[in-house]
N, C-alpha and C positions, 0 to 999 in steps of 0.2 A: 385371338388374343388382341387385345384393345393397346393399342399404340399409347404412348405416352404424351399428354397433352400442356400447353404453355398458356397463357395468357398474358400479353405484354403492352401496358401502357407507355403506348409513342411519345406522349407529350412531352415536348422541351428535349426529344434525343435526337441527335444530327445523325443525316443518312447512314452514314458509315459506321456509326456505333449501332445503330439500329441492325442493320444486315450483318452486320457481325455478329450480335447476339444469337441473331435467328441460324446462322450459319451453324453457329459452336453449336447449339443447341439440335440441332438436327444430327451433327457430330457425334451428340450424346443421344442418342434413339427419340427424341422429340420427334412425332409426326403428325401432332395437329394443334394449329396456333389459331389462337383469336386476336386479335392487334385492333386496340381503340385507340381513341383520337388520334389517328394517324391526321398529319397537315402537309402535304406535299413531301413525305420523303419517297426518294427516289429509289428503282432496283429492287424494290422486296420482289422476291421470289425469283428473279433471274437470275439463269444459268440452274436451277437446282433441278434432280433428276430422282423421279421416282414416284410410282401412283399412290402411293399409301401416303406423300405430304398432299396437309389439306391446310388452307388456309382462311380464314374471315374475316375480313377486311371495314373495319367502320371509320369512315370518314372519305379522307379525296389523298389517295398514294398519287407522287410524283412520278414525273416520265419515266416509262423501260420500264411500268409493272410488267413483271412476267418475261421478261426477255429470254432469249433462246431457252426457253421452259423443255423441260422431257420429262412432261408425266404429269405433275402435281394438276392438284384440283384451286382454285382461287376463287373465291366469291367478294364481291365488292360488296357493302350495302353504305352506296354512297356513289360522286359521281368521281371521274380519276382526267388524272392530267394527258400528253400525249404517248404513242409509242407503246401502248400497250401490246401484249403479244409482240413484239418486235421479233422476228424471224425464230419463232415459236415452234418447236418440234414436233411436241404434243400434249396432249393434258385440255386441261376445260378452266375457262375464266368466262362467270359470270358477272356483269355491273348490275345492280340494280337502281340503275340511273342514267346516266350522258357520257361520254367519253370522249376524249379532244382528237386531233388530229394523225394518221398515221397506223390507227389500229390496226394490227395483223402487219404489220407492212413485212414481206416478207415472207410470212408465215408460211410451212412447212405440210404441216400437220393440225390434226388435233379440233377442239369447237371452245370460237368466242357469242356469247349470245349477251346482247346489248339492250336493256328494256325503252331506253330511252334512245337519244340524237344522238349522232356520233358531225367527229370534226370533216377534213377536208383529208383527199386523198386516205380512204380507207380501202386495206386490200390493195393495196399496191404491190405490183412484184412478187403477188400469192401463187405459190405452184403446187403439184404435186409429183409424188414418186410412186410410181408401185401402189402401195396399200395405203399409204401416206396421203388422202388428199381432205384438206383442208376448208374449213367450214365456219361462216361470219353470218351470225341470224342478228338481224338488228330490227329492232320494236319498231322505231319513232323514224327520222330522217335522213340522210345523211348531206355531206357539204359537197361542194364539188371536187370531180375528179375520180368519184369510187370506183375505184378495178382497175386504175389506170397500170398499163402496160402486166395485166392479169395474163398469168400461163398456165394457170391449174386451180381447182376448187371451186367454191362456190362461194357467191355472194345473197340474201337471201335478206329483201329491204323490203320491209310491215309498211311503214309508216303508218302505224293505227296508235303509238303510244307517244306521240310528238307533242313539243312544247313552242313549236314555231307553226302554229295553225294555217297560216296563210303561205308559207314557202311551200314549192313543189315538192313530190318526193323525195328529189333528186338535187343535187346543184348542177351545174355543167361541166359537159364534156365527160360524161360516164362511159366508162369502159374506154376511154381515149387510148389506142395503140395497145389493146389484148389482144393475145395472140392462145387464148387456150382457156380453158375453166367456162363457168356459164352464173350468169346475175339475173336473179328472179325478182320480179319487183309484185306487190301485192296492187293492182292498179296499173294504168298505161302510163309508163315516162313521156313525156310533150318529146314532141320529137326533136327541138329545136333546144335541150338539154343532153342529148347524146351525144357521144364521140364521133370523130369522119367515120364517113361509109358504114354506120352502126344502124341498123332497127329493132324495134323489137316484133316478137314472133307470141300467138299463142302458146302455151307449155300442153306439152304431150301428157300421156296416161304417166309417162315412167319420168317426167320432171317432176310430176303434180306425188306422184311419191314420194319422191324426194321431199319437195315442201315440205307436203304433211307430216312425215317422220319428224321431220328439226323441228316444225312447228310445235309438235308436242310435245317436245324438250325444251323450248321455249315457253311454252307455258306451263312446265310444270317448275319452271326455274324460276315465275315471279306470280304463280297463281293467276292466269288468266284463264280464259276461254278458247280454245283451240278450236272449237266447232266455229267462233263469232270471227276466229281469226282466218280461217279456211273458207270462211263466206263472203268469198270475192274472186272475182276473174286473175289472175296472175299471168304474168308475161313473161318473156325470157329476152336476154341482150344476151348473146354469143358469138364468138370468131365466126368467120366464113370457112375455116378449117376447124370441122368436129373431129372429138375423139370419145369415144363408150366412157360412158362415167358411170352408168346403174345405181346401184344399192350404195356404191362406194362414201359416198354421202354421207350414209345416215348412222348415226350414233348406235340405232337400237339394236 
């Protein structure tokens, strides 16, 4: 049975009355929202809990999309401000665009896939538990700092959909003070952009799965090429203390 659907024009509603709406309305069996012109309001979909919300995002949502999320689906078609996923449980946010600084920070659980650039310090403080471990597939760049002080999950950085052509994959000091989880890069990071005591390593048969799996959830999340995306050498940045990660990974 098909859930009850909303469509809500943002323009001219201040944050609070916005999330209110969507709140009550969820209250009342609402489970799948479209929201246009959204311009920087702040919170949609934080804190809510449950797989059956979905939500569609057109324009640029302000900080803490999606915060401590459990469950829901969120699709952006547009680019969004910082904090997305902020300590994020679980559930899936898709951008189809750029995202500011902080993404995941935190994060739990669950899969963020980024088509484009993301800001500084993404993946920060990302861990996992148990069955819980946590997954940031990004297209294009990212800033400096990504995976700083990482303890679980995965970081999983394309740079094949970027809009800063001439910056490195990476910014500096990647993975600076992780102590757990593992960052795959599509390409060799310069070594002289990595955290202390950090290398990267060829990825084995059971990384190179991993990839490929999110990869084709990545491309099936903005119509790409998975074959054109998986044709290239990939590397891996990880602690000097491993732990089994497998299949845990992967969505499919």
């Amino acid at each position: 049975m098909a859930g009850k659907s909303m469509n809500i024009d943002a323009e001219g509603i201040y944050y609070r009355q916005l999330n209110e709406r969507i709140r009550q309305a969820v209250a009342d069996g609402v489970s799948e929202f479209t929201l246009t012109n959204v311009k920087g309001q702040r919170y949609i979909a934080t804190g809510l809990k449950g797989e059956h919300l979905k939500f569609v995002i057109h324009g640029t949502p302000g900080q803490d999309l999606a915060a401590f999320m459990q469950g829901p689906t969120v699709r952006v078609e547009g680019n969004t401000q910082d904090g997305v996923g902020n300590t994020m449980d679980r559930g899936r946010i898709s951008v189809n665009g750029m995202t500011g600084d902080v993404l995941g920070y935190g994060m739990r659980g669950g899969h963020i896939f980024v088509h484009r650039d993301v800001g500084y310090r993404v993946g920060i403080h990302m861990k996992s538990f148990k069955d819980k471990v946590p997954v940031i597939v990004i297209g294009g760049k990212a800033g400096d700092f990504l995976g700083e002080y990482m303890a679980g999950g995965a970081i999983i950085l394309l740079g094949s959909f970027s809009w800063r052509q001439n910056a490195p994959i990476s910014g500096s000091s990647l993975g600076t003070g992780m102590h757990g989880g593992v960052i795959y890069t599509r390409g060799k990071v310069p070594e002289e952009q990595l955290g202390p005591g950090l290398k990267t390593e060829p990825v084995s048969p059971e990384d190179l799965d991993v990839i490929r799996c999110n990869v084709a959830e990545f491309a099936r999340e903005f119509d790409e090429d998975p074959t054109r995306i998986m044709d290239a050498e990939f590397y891996k940045v990880a602690p000097f203390s491993h732990r089994p990660y497998g299949n845990m990974y992967c969505p499919c």
